[in-house]
Each structure stands twice: as structure tokens, then as C-alpha cells.
VEXKE-232688 format. One line per 3 residues: number of its first residue (from 1); their letters; for each residue x, y, z of C-alpha. Coordinates in Angstrom, 2 decimals. Layout:
% VEXKE-232688
NUM	a	X Y Z | ...
END
This chain:
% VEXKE-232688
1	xxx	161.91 11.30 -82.51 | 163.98 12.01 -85.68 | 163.53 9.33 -87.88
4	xxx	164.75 8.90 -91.46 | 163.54 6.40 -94.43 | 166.28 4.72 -96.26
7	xxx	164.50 3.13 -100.05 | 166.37 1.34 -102.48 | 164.44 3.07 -105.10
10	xxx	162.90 6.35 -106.28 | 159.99 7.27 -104.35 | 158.53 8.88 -107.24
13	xxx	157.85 5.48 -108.75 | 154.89 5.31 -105.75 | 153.76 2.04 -106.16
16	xxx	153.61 -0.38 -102.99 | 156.53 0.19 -100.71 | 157.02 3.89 -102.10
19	xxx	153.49 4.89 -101.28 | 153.88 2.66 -97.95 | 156.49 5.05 -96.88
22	xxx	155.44 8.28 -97.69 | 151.98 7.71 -96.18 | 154.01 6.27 -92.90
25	xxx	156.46 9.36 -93.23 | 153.36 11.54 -93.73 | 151.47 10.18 -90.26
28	xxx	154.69 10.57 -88.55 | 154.96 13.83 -89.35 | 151.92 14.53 -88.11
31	xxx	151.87 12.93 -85.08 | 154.56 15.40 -84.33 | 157.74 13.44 -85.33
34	xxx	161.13 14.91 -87.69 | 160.82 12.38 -90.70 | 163.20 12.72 -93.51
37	xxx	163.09 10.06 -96.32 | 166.38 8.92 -98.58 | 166.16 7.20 -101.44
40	xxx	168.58 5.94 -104.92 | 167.80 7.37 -108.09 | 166.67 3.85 -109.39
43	xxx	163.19 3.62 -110.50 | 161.72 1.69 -113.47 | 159.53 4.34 -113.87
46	xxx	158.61 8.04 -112.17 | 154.53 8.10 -111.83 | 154.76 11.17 -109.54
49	xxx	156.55 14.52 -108.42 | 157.67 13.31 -104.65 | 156.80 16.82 -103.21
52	xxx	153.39 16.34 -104.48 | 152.70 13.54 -102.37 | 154.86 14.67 -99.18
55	xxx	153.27 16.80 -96.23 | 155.37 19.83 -95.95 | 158.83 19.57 -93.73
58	xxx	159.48 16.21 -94.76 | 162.97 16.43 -96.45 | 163.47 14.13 -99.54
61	xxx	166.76 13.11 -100.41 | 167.81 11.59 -103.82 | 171.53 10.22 -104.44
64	xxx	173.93 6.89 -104.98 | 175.10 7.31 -101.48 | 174.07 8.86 -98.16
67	xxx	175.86 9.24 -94.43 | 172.69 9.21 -92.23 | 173.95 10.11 -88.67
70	xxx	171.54 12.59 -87.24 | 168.86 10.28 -86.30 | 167.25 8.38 -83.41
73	xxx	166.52 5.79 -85.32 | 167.11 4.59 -89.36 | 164.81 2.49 -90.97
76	xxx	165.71 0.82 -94.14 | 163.72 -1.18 -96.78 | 165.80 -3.81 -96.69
79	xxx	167.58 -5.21 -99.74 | 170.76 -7.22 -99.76 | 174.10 -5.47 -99.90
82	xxx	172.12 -2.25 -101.50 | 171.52 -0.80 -97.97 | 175.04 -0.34 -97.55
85	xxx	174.17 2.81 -99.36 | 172.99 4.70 -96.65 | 175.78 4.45 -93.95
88	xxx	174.66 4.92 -90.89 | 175.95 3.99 -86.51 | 172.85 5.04 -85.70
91	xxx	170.53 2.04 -84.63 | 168.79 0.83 -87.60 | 165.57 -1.17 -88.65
94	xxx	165.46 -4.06 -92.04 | 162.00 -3.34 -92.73 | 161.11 -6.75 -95.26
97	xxx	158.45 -5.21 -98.05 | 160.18 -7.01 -101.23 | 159.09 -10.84 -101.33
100	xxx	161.88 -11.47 -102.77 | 163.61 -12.20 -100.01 | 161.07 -14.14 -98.15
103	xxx	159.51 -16.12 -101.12 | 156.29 -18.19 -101.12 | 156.87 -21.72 -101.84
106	xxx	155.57 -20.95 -105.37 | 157.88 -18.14 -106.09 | 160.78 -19.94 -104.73
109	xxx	160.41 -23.27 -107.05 | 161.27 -20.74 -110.24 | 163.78 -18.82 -108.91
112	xxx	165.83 -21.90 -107.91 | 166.24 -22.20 -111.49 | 168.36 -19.79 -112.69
115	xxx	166.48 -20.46 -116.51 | 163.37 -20.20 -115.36 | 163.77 -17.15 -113.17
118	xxx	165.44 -15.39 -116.14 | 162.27 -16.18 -118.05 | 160.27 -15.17 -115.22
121	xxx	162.05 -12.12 -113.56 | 164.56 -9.40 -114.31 | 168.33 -9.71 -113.26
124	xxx	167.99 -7.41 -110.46 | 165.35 -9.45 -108.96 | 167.41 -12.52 -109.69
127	xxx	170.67 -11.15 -107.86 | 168.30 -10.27 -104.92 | 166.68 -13.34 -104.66
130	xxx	170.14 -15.73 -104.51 | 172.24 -12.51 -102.63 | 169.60 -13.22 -99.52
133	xxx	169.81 -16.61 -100.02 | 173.85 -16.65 -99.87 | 174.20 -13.56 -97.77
136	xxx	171.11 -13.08 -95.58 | 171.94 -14.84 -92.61 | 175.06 -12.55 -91.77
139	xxx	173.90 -9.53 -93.26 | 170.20 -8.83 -91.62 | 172.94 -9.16 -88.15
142	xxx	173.87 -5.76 -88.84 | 170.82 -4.57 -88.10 | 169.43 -3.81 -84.41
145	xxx	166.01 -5.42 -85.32 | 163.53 -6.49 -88.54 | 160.03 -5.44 -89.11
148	xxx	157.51 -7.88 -91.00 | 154.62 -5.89 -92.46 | 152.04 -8.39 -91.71
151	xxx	150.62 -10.94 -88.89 | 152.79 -13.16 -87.91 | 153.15 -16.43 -90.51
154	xxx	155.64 -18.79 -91.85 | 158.79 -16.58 -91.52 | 162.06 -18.46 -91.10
157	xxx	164.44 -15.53 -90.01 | 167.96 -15.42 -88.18 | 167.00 -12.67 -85.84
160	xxx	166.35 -12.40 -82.28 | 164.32 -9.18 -82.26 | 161.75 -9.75 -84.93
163	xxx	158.31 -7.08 -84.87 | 155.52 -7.99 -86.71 | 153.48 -4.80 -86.96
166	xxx	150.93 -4.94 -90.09 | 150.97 -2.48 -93.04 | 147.93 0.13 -92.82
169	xxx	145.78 2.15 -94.46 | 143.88 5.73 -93.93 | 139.74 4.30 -93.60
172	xxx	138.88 8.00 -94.16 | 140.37 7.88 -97.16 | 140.08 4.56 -98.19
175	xxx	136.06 4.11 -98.56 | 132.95 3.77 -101.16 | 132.94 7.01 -102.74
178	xxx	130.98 5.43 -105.98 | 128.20 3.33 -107.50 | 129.05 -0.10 -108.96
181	xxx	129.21 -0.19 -112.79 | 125.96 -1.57 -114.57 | 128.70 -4.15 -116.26
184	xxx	130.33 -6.77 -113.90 | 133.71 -5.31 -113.69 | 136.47 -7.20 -112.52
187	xxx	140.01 -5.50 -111.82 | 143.32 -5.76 -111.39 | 146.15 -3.67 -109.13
190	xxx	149.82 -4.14 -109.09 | 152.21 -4.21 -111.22 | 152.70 -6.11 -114.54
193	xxx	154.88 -8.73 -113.44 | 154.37 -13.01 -113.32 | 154.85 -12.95 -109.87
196	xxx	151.80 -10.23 -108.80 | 149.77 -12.41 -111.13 | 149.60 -10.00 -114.46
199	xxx	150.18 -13.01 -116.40 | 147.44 -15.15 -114.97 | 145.17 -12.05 -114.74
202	xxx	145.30 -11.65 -118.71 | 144.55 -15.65 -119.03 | 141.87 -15.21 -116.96
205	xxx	140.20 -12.53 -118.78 | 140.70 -14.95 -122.42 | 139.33 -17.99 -120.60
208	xxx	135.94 -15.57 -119.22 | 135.51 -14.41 -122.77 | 134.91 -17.50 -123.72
211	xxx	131.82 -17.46 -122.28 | 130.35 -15.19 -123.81 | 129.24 -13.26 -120.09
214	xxx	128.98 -9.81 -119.99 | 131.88 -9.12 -118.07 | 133.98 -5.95 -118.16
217	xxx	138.01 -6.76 -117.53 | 140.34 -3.75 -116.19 | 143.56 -2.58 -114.76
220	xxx	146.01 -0.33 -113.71 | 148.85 0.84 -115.99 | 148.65 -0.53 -119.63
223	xxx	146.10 -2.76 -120.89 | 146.47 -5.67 -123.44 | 144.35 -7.71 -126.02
226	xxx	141.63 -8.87 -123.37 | 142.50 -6.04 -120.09 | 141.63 -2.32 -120.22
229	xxx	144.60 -0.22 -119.15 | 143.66 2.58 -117.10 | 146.78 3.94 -117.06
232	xxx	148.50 5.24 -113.75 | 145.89 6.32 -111.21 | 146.14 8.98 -108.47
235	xxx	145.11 7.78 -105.10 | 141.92 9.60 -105.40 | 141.60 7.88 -108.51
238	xxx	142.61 4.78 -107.14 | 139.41 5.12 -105.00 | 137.21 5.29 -107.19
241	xxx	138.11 2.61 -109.08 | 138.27 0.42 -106.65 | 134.11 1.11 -105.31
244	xxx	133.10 1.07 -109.35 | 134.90 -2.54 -109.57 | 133.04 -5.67 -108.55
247	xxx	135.45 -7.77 -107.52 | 139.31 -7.53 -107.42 | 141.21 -10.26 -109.00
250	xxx	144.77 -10.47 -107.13 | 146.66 -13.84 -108.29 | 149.59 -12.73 -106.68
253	xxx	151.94 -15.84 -106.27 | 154.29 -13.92 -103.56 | 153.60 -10.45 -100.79
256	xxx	154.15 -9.55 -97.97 | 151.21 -8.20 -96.87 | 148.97 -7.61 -100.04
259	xxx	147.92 -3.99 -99.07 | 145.39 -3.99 -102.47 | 143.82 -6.40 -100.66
262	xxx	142.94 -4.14 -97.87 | 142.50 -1.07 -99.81 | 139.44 -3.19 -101.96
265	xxx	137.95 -4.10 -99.23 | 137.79 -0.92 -97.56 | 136.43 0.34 -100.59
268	xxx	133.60 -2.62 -100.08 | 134.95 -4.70 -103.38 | 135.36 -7.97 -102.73
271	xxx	138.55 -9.76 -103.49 | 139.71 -13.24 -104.81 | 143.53 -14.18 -104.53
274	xxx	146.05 -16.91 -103.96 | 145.87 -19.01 -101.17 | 149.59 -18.14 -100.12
277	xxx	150.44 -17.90 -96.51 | 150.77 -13.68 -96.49 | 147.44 -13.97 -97.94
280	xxx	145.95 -16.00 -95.00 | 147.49 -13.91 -92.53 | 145.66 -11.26 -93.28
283	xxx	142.60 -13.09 -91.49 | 140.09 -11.49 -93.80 | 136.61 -12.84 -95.85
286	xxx	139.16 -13.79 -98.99 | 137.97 -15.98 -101.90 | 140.35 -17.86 -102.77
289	xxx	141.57 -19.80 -106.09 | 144.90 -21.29 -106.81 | 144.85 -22.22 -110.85
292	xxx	143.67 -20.11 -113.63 | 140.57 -22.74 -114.07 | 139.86 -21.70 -110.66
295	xxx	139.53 -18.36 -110.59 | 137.85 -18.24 -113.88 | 135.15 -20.66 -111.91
298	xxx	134.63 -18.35 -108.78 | 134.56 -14.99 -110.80 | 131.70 -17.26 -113.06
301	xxx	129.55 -17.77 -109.73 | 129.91 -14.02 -108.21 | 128.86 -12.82 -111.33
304	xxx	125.42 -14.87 -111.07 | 125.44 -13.88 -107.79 | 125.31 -10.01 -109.26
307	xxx	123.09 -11.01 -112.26 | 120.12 -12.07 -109.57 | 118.60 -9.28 -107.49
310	xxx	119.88 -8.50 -104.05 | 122.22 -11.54 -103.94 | 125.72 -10.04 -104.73
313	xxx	124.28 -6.63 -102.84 | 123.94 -9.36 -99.30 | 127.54 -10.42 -99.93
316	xxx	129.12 -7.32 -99.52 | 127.16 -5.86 -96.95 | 129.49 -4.87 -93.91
319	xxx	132.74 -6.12 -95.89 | 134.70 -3.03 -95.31 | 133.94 -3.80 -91.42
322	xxx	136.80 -6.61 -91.47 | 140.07 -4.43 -92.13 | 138.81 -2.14 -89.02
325	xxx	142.19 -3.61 -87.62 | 144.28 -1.80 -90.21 | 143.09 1.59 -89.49
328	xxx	145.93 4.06 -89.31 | 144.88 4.88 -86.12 | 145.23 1.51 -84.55
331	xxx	148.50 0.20 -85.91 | 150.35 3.44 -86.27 | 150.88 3.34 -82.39
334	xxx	152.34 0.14 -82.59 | 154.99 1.30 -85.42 | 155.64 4.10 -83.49
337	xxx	156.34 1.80 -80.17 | 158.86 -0.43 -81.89 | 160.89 2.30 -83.57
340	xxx	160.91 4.04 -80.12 | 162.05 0.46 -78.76 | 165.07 0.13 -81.06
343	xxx	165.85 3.47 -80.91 | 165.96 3.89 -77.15 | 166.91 0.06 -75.90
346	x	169.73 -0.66 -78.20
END
């Protein structure tokens, strides 16, 4: 099949849906498919050179507007009214990745109030929160089907041809490729925003130093008075810091799938997060916490669990086991199946 990418933003800021769709353009290619990927200029920030990351033959494309007509089959990371960008009559998939439009019930209590979401979010999350909201129902029509990057959950949306085909990740890649720290290291992925919990995460780590426990706090990008920054990581990287950790601390309040949580776990780190319902559709060995107090509690008993010999070593025996099911290998087929689907039945 030809098959093209459409991405509201830069793929050089490869951070969750960016990486998502190079590594999906990148096992398309090699499973013998044309894959070229199309994408705005917008990016908060550029962490890498896109032909760095890209298998060769994958075109990258980089502009305000696009005509995509050469394709079997289009699929867009669906924002409101921005993926009128990349015109297209060719039949076309709303892949949902941004949360934004499908909010968790705590997400969606601040962003009903236009004060508090200003506190809480930028504009451009703002406009695409209420533009779904207003616009949603009619506009996800033009499309010939949606994709929901996770097991099916609480999704209220006015489609009739709806896939749910989970995220992935590479298990070859994603493994234990290091020893545990001699601290207890707890860690943080995604970005600095309320919503993915960077706000929580940093309360956590004052609370937990009042304790006086010997407990190491870290994360990606920039630190702050109680988290190490470890500044943008490469995959490889990424790796490693994730078998070194021991536990990852996720108190994301809204996802779609929570692929960190995955990746962790592959990696054979334990992870404690948010009860929300993306979360729990995962069906993986989560510990979960839904307060500050709360985590601050859990992370407290894993670390005696650690401190007393063998105990924390029994807990993560055979974790990496559980995300089996998101092997590349066994859900690529299925991604592959529905694009064929909407590419050949429409």
C-alpha cells in the first residue's frame, strides 16, 4: 500500500505521537509498504533531526499546507479543523493520540472552566479542547473511519466505524539492558505539563523528602528544586534509564494509551499511575494512586520493599512478561488490516 502520515506538528519534536509515528512509518516500511509522513512546522521544541530517526525511503514533508492525493489510504492525527491542512479525496483515517479531545473526567472538570484551563493549559490546547467539543460531532464525519490507540474503554464517539487497535512497542528494543541504581530511584517521563502529572510529580518528590529516605528523584527534560533533569534522552538512552529506575511515577490525569507505561515495564520497572480509565485498559500489574498523599504512601512501601533483601527483586520478577501483547509483531498486523480495510472497502 502507499500510505502517508498527516501530524499537526513537527516530527522533530519526537515525543509521544511523533515517535509513535515514525516507529509505525518505520515498520511499515519494512514490512514492504510506500510510507511518506507530512507534518506543520509547529513544534514547541525540535529534540531531533527527522532523517536521523527515519529508515531510508521514507519521504518527510514539512509545510502550512499539503494536497495529499497519491495514496491508498491517509491517516491523520486528528485535531479539530487543523487537519484541513492536508487536503486530501483519498479515504482517510482520524487517528485520536491527543487527550484532548477525549478527556478523562478529571481533565474535563478544568477545562470547562475557561479560568482554570488558562491557568492550567496553553491557548492552543484550550481552542482544541472546546473546537471538539463544539465541532466534533460533524467534523470526525469527514473521515472514512477513527482509530483509538488503546483497548477498548469509555469512548463516547459519533462514528460508525470505530478500530481500536493498541499503540506498540519494539520488545527487542525495549528491554533490561542495566543494573538498578544502589539508590532507590524513582522517575518520571513525559512532558512538563499539569495534565501528564509534572506538577504532582515535583510535590511528590517535596512530600518524600520529608522523610528523610534515601530516595533518588529524576526526569526527563529539565529538572527543578527537588527533580533531576536529565535533559532530552535518545531512545537508547531512554532505555537505560528506564532499567536503572526503580519505579516509574506516571500521575498522568489524561492519555490515551500511556505508552511510558509499557515501555517501563518492558524495561522490568515497575510503574504507579492514575487510576483513569486509559490507564485500566491497558490490563496490566499497575499500582495505582489517585492523590499526591497517595502516591507518596505507595512509593514509601516499595521502597521498604527494596530496602529488605530479595523482596522488591520477587516483585518484579517476570513483569516485562505482561506487555507480551504489545509486541510490534502482534499488533502491527492488526494496524496494517484496518488501514487495508478503509483503504480498500470505502
Amino acid at each position: 500500500m502507499k500510505i502517508a502520515f498527516a501530524s499537526p506538528i513537527s516530527v522533530s519534536r519526537y515525543a509521544g505521537c511523533e515517535k509513535w509515528i515514525v516507529g509505525t512509518a518505520n515498520a511499515l516500511k519494512q514490512r514492504g509498504h510506500d510510507v511518506s509522513i507530512y507534518a506543520t512546522p509547529y513544534t514547541p521544541e525540535r529534540n531531533v533531526d527527522v532523517d536521523d530517526v527515519l529508515s531510508r525511503g521514507i519521504d518527510y514533508h514539512e509545510a502550512w499546507r499539503f494536497n495529499l492525493e497519491d495514496y491508498d489510504i491517509v491517516y491523520m492525527v486528528y485535531t479539530p479543523i487543523v487537519w484541513r491542512l492536508f487536503g486530501t479525496n483519498n479515504p482517510k483515517i482520524a487517528g485520536f493520540h491527543y487527550h484532548l479531545c477525549l478527556p478523562s473526567d478529571i481533565e474535563k472538570r478544568v477545562l470547562e472552566n475557561i479560568p482554570s484551563a488558562l491557568r492550567h493549559y496553553d491557548v492552543i490546547s484550550v481552542l482544541t479542547y472546546w473546537s471538539f467539543k463544539l465541532l466534533g460531532k460533524r467534523d470526525i464525519q469527514n473521515f472514512n473511519a477513527v482509530h483509538i490507540p488503546n483497548n477498548p474503554f469509555n469512548v463516547s464517539l459519533a462514528h460508525e466505524r470505530i478500530f481500536f487497535v493498541p499503540n506498540w512497542i519494539d520488545l527487542d528494543f525495549y528491554r533490561p539492558t542495566k543494573s538498578k541504581h544502589d539508590v532507590f530511584t524513582i522517575l518520571f517521563v513525559g512532558r512538563h505539563d499539569w495534565e501528564k502529572g509534572w506538577w504532582d510529580y515535583n510535590a511528590i518528590c517535596r512530600l518524600l523528602k520529608k522523610f528523610n529516605l534515601d530516595i533518588r528523584c529524576i526526569s526527563t527534560g529539565r529538572g527543578s528544586s527537588y527533580v533531576e533533569g536529565l535533559g532530552f534522552l535518545s531512545d537508547r538512552e531512554l532505555v537505560d534509564t528506564y532499567s536503572s529506575a526503580h519505579l516509574l511515577v506516571y500521575p498522568s490525569k489524561s492519555d490515551m494509551f500511556g505508552l511510558v507505561i509499557v515501555e517501563a515495564i518492558a524495561c522490568n520497572t515497575p510503574v504507579i499511575t492514575t487510576s483513569i480509565a486509559a490507564h485500566k485498559a491497558l490490563n496490566l500489574p499497575l499500582i495505582y494512586a489517585d492523590s499526591v498523599d497517595e502516591f507518596v504512601s505507595k512509593i514509601i512501601l516499595i521502597y521498604k520493599l527494596w530496602s529488605r533483601d530479595g523482596e522488591y527483586e520477587d516483585m518484579i520478577r517476570g513483569l516485562r512478561e505482561h506487555v507480551a501483547k504489545y509486541d510490534v509483531n502482534k499488533i502491527m498486523p492488526g494496524f496494517e488490516d484496518m488501514l487495508r480495510q478503509v483503504a480498500t472497502e470505502t
